[in-house]
N, C-alpha and C positions, 0 to 999 in steps of 0.2 A: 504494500500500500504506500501513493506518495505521500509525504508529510511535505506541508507550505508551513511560510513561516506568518503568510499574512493569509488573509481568505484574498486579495485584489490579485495575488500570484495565478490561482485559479482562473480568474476573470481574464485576464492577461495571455493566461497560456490557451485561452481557445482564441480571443479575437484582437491577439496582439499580432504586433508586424507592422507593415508598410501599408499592406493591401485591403486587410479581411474588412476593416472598419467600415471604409469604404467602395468594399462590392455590397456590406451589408446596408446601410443607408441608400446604394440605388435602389435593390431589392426590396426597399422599404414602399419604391413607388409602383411597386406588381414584379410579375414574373418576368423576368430576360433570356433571352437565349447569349451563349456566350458568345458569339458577335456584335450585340447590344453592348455588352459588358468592355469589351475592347473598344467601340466607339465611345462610351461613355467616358475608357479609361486608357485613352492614347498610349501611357508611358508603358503598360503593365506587358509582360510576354504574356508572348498564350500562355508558354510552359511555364509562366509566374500564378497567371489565372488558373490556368489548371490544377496546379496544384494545392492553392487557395481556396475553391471550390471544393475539392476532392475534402482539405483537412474541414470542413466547415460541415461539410454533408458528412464524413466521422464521427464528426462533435454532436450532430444533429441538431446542427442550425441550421441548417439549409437542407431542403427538397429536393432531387433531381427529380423530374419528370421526362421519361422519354415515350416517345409517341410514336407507336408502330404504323409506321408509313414509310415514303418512299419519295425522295431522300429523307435519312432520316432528320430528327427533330426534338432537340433535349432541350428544356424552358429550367430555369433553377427559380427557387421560391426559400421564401422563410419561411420554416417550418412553426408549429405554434409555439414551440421550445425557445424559436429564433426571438418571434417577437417577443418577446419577454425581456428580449436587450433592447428593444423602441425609446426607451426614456435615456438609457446610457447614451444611446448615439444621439439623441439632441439632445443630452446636453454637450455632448464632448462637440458638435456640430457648434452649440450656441458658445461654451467656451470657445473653440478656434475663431469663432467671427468675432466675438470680445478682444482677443489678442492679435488678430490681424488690425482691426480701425487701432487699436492700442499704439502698435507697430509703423502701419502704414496710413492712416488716418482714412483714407476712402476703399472701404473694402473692393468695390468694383473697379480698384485699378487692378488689383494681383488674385481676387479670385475668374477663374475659367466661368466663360457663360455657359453653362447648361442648367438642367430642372432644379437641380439640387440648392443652386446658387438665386434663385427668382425672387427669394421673398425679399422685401421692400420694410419690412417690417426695423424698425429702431432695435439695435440692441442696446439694451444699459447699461451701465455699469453697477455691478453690486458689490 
C-alpha cells in the first residue's frame, strides 16, 4: 500500500503534469475526439495526449467511448468520478486568470483565444 505524506500528493499524482488539467477543463465543455483535443491543444504530441488520456481513463476520470463503425471513432468524456474534480479546475482556472492580470495586467494579451478563455466576467482579487 502507498503511504502520502499529505492527502494533495494523491490529488497531484492523478491530475498533475503539464497536460491532464487541461485536457480535463476542455472535456468539461462535452465529449472530444482526440483531434479536437490536439486542435484545442497545438503544443501537446499525440504521443503526449495519448498517453495522458490512457493514465486518466486508468484513474477513471475519463470515459473512452469507441463507436463500432467505419472508420473508426473514439469520443473521451469525464467520467462521473471525473466530474467530481469541476470545482478544482475552476478554481485553479480562476487562480491562473488572478495571476496572469497580476503578472501581465490584461489577461487577453497572453491568454490563447479559444472556449475556455471567452468569459468577460471580472476576476477579483481576494
Amino acid at each position: 500500500m502507498k503511504k502520502y505524506n499529505i492527502s494533495v500528493e494523491a490529488t497531484l499524482e492523478v491530475i498533475g503534469g503539464k497536460w491532464k488539467c487541461v485536457i480535463l477543463c476542455h472535456l468539461t465543455y462535452g465529449k472530444k475526439r482526440t483531434s479536437d483535443l490536439r486542435r484545442l491543444m497545438p503544443n501537446i504530441t499525440q504521443k503526449m495526449l495519448t498517453q495522458q488520456l490512457r493514465e486518466l481513463e486508468d484513474d477513471g476520470i475519463v470515459t473512452r467511448i469507441v463507436y463500432n463503425q467505419v472508420p473508426p471513432k473514439v469520443e473521451y468524456e469525464l467520467s462521473e468520478y471525473g466530474w467530481s474534480l469541476k470545482s478544482i479546475l475552476d478554481s485553479l482556472c480562476a487562480w491562473g486568470e488572478r495571476h496572469i492580470i497580476r503578472e501581465y495586467g490584461d489577461k487577453f494579451m497572453v491568454l490563447e483565444d479559444n472556449v475556455l478563455n471567452k468569459s468577460d466576467e471580472p476576476v477579483t482579487e481576494s
